[in-house]
N, C-alpha and C positions, 0 to 999 in steps of 0.2 A: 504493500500500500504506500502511497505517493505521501509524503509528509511537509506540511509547511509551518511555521514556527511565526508565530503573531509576539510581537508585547506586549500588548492588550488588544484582548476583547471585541472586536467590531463591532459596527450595527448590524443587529439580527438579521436585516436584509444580504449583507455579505457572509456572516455566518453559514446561510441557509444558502447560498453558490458553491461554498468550500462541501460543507454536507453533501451537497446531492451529488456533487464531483466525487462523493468516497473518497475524502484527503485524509490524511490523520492528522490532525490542528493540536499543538502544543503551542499552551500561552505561557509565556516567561513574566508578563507583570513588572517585568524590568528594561528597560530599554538600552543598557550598557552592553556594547558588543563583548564583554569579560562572560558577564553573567548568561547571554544567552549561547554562547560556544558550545558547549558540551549538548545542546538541545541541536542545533545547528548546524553539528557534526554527523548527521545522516540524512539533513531537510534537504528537499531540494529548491524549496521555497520559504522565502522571509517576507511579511509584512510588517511596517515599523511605523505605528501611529506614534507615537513619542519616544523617540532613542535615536542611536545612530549605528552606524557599520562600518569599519576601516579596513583598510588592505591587511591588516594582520590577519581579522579576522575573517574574510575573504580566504586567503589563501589558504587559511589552514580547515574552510567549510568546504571539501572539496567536492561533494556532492551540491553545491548550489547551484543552481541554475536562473533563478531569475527573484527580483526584490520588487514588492511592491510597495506606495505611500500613495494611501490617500488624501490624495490630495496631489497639488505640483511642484511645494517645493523640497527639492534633494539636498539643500548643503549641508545635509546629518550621512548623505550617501558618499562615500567615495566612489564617485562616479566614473571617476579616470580610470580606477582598479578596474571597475563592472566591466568598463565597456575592453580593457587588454583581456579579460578572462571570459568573454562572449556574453554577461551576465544579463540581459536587458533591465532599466532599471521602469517599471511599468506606475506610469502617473494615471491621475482624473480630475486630465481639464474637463471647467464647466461645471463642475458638478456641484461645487461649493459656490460659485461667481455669483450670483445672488445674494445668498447668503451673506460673503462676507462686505460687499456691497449694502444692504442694509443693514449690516452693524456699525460699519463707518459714517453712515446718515442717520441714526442714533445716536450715536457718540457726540455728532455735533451739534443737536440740537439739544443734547444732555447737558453737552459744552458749556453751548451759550446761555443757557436758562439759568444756568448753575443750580441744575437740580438734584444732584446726586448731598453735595455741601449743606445746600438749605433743607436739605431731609433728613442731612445729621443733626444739622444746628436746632430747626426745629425738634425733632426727638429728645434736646437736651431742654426744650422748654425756652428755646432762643424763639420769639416770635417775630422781635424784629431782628432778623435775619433780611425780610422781605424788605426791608431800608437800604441794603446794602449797593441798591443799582448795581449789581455786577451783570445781569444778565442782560443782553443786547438781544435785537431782534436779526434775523437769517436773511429777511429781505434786501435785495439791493446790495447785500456784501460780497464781497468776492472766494469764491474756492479756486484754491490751488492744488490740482495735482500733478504728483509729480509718480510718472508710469501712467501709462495710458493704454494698456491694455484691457480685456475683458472688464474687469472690475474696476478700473477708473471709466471706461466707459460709461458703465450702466451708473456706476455715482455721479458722473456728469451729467448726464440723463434726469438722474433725480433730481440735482441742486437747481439745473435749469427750472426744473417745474414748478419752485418755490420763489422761482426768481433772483434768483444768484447770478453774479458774473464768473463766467467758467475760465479760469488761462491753465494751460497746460503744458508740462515740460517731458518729455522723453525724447531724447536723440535718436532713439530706433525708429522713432515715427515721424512719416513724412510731414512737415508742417499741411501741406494740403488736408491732410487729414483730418486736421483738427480745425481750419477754420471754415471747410467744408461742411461743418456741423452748427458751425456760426460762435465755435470758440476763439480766444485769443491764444498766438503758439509761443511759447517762451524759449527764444535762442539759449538760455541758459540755466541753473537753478536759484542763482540771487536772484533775480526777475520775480521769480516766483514768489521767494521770500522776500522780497521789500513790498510785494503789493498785496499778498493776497493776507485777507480777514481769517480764513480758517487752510490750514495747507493740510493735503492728506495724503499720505507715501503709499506706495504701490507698487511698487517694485521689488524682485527677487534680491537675497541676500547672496551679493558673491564679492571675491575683493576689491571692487571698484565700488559697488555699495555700503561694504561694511563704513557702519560710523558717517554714512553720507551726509549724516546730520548731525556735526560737532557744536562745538563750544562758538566758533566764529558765524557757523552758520544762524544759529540761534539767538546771536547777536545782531544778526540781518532782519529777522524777522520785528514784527509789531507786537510792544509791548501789549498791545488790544489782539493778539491774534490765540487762533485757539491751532496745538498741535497733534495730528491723529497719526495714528501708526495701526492699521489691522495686516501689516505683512508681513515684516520679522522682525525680530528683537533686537536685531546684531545694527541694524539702519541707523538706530538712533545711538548716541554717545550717551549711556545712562547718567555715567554721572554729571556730564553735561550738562543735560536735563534738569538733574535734583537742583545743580546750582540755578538753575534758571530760573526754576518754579520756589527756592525757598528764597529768591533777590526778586521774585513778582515780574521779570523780566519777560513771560508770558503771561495771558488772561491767564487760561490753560492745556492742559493737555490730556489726551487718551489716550490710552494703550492697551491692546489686546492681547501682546506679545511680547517676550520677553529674552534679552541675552540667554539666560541658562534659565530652565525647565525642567523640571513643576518649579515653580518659586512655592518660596515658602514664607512664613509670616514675618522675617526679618526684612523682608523687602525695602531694602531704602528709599526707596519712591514712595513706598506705603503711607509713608508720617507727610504726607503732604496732602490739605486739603484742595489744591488746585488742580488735581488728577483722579482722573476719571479707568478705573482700570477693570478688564474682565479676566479670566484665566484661556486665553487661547482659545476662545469658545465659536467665535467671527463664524468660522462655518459649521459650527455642531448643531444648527438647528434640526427636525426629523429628517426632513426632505435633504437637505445636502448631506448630512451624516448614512442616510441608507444609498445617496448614490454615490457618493467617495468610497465608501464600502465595497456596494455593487461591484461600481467598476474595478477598483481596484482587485478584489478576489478575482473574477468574470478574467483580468488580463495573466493575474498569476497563473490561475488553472491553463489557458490557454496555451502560456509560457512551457509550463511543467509538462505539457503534454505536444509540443514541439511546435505548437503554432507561431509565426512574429504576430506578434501583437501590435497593433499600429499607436496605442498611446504610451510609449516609451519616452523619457528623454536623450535616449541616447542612441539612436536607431543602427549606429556604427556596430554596434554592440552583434550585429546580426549580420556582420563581413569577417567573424570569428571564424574560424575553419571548422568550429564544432557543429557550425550551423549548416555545413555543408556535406555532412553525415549522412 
């Protein structure tokens, strides 16, 4: 029997694709490629909702064949390693883009209202909390995103409909693109941050991202502006950030995501009322959690069972000589 090794748990929908494939599913609960080795060490498939994989452990799972993550982003995968040892590494785009699209369009209206603050303050019997004017109205302000793919799209979409002014930064994308839509395209990322009211990052974490958003960056921005991150944790310069939000140097900020994962109640970000945080949630609603699942089992089995699967990110991965078997 064909065996694949989860770190946690899927939605029952993915579940019930590995089941009816007859897989053998071992869940490790742990996502350190240490602790899952010895599980590993006869799989031929790995799914990795929270953890990571490295070429150690790669080489020495020599029975693996293919990894999946629900969802699109890999830089928990060593990808370089997959794709030298034929391994395909199987994504699900789409399946989340909703999702974490209206969690980013929450957050900013969460932002602006300063409603998460005044539901502590009030809970503490602070009535006049509602004196404090913090909260500005969405009309007529500007969003800034920066990545414009899927889920800056559909967030554009949205803030237009509120009546936002949209400008947008991503180099991979043709400026036509964006003022085709009747956006403004920003030649660079200051642009971005000196104009816009609320900026929202959306773009994958690799080393030209990491920290995209430092200490000088943050100094560009409006001390009126509010900062959202629902993509990766590594983007923003944490403790950049803390300095910001405890010098009031932003309205505020929200965060879905976080450098290192699960955070825990030490969180230094935590002690700050001007932030707005959730635990990684942006795509776990029903609907995106049963098709990140879906798809993702649906491309493993496939994998395991010698098909190429078309949603990989690594599609090289499949000019491996194994594959020519």
């Amino acid at each position: 029997m064909k065996k694949v090794v989860l770190t946690h748990r899927l939605h029952d929908d993915g579940m019930a694709v590995l089941e009816q494939a007859n897989i053998k599913v071992a869940i490790t609960n742990n996502g350190d490629p240490r602790a899952m080795l010895s599980e590993l060490l006869d799989a031929e498939g790995l799914i990795i909702r929270i953890g990571s994989i490295d070429r150690k452990t790669m080489l020495a799972a020599k029975n693996l064949k293919v990894i999946g993550r629900p969802g699109v982003g890999v830089d928990d995968v060593d990808v370089e390693t997959a794709t030298e040892l034929g391994i395909p590494v199987v994504i699900a785009p789409g399946a989340n883009t909703r999702s974490v699209a209206e969690h980013a369009f929450a957050f900013m209206f969460a932002a602006a209202k300063d409603m998460l603050h005044s539901d502590r303050e009030l809970r503490k019997g602070n009535f006049n909390i509602r004196s404090n004017y913090k909260a500005f109205e969405i009309f007529g302000k500007t969003l800034g995103l920066v990545g414009y793919g899927k889920i800056g799209s559909i967030l554009a979409g949205m803030a237009a409909g509120v009546g936002m002014k949209i400008i947008v930064y991503d180099p991979y994308v043709k400026p036509e693109a964006i003022t085709g839509q009747g956006f403004q395209y920003a030649a660079d990322l200051s642009m971005i941050l000196r104009k816009a009211d609320v900026v929202s990052l959306h773009v994958p974490l690799t080393p030209k991202t990491k920290h995209l958003i430092g200490e000088a960056e943050l100094k560009t921005m409006k001390s009126s502006a509010v900062l959202i991150n629902c993509s990766r944790g590594g983007i923003i310069d944490e403790a950049a950030l803390a300095k910001a939000l405890e010098e009031n140097r932003l309205h505020s900020a929200a965060v879905d995501v976080f450098s290192h994962e699960p955070v825990t109640a030490d969180e230094p970000l935590f002690k700050y009322d001007n932030i707005i945080v959730s635990p990684h949630m942006a795509g776990q609603t029903k609907e995106a959690a049963s098709g990140v699942a879906t798809m993702a089992a649906e491309g493993v089995v496939a994998v395991m069972n010698g098909r190429r699967w078309q949603h990989v990110c690594n599609p090289q991965a499949y000019e491996h000589p194994r594959w020519n078997q």
